[in-house]
C-alpha positions in Angstrom: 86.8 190.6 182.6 84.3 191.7 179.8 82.7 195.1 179.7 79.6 196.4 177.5 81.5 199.6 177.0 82.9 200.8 173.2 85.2 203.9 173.5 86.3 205.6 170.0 89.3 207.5 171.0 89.0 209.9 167.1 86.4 210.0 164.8 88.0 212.0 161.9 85.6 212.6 158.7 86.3 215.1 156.0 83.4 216.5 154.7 84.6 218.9 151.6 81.7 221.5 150.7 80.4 221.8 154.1 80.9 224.6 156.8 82.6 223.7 159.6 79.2 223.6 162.4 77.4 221.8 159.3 80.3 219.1 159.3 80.2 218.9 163.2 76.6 218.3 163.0 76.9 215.7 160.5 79.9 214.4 162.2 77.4 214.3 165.6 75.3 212.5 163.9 77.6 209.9 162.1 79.1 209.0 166.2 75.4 208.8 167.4 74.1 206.3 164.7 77.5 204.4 165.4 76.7 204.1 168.6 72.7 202.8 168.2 74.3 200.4 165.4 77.3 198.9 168.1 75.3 196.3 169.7 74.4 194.1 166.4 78.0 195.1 164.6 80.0 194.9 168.0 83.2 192.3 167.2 84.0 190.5 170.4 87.6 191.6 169.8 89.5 195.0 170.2 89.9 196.8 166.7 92.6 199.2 165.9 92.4 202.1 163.5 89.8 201.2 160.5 90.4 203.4 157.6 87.7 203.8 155.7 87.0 205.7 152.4 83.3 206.5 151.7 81.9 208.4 148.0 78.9 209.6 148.6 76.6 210.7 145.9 76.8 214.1 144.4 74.0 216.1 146.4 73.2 213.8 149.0 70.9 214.9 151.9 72.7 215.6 155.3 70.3 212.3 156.4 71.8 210.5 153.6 75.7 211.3 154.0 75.2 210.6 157.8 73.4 207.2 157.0 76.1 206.4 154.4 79.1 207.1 156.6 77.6 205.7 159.6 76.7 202.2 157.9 80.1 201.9 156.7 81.6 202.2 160.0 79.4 199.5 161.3 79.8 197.5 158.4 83.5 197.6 158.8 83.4 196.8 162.4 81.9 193.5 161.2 84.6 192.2 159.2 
């Protein structure tokens, strides 16, 4: 049986240089963009743990770093 439903059991970022209620916004964000991005990334498989390692650039934008982490994800997802 198939079923349209994604769970992510832990979505750990570290986000050095911001307070912790900035980096649970940012993190908010990052899940929420995942989400809107799952139905075009979506394997038809079940994925294990991805590790991935994302630089952004030196002063980045909150709208940035979430777009940049967030992309990745799904990019990885892909693979």
């Amino acid at each position: 049986m198939t079923t349209d439903r994604v769970i992510i059991e832990e979505l750990f970022l570290r986000l050095p240089g911001l307070s912790a209620p900035a980096a649970r916004r940012v993190s908010r964000e990052v899940a929420e963009r995942i989400g809107h991005g799952l139905g075009k990334a979506l394997p038809a498989r079940s994925l294990g743990a991805l590790d991935i390692t994302v630089t952004a650039r030196p002063g980045a934008s909150r709208d940035e770093l979430v777009e940049t982490v967030a992309a990745a994800v799904l990019e990885a997802l892909t693979r």
